[in-house]
C-alpha positions in Angstrom: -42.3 -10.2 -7.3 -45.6 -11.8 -9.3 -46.4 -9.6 -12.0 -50.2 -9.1 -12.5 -51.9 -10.2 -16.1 -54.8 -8.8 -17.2 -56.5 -11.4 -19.2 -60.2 -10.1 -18.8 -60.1 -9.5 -22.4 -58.2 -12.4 -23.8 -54.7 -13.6 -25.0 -53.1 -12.6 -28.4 -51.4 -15.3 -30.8 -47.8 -14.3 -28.9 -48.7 -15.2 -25.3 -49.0 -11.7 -24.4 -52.6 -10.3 -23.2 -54.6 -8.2 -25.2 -54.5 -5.8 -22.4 -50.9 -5.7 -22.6 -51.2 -4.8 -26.2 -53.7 -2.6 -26.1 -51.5 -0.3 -23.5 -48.6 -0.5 -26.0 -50.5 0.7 -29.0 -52.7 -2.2 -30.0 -51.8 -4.5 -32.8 -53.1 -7.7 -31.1 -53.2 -10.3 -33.9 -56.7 -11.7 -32.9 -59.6 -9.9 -32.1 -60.4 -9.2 -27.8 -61.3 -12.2 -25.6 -59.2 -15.0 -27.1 -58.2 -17.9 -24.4 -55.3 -19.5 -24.5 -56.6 -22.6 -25.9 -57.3 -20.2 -29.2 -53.7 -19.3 -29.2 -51.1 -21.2 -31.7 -49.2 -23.9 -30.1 -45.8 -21.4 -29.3 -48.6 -18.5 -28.0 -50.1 -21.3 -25.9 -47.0 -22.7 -24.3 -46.0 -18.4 -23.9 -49.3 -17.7 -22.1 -48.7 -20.9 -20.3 -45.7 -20.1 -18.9 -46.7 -16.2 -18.2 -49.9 -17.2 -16.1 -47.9 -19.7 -13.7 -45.0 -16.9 -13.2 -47.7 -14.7 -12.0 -49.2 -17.2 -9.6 -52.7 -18.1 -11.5 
């Protein structure tokens, strides 16, 4: 099953939405609405892979 990302507020530097972050306690690295193209190379390559699993 597809999981669903929430990336209307951005990415953070680990490939991981901010979304995702914010529901675990915050700590994003970067501030809200980052796009993977802002991301490090490894977060990049991490978002990459995350958004085709899910089907976008």
């Amino acid at each position: 099953m597809a999981e669903t990302l929430d990336t209307s507020k951005g990415w953070c530097c680990d490939g991981r939405t901010w979304t995702e972050h914010a529901a675990e306690g915050g700590g994003c690295c970067q501030p809200e609405g980052k796009q993977i193209a802002d991301l490090p190379p490894e977060g990049q390559e991490k978002a990459r892979e995350r958004t085709a699993q899910a089907g976008g």
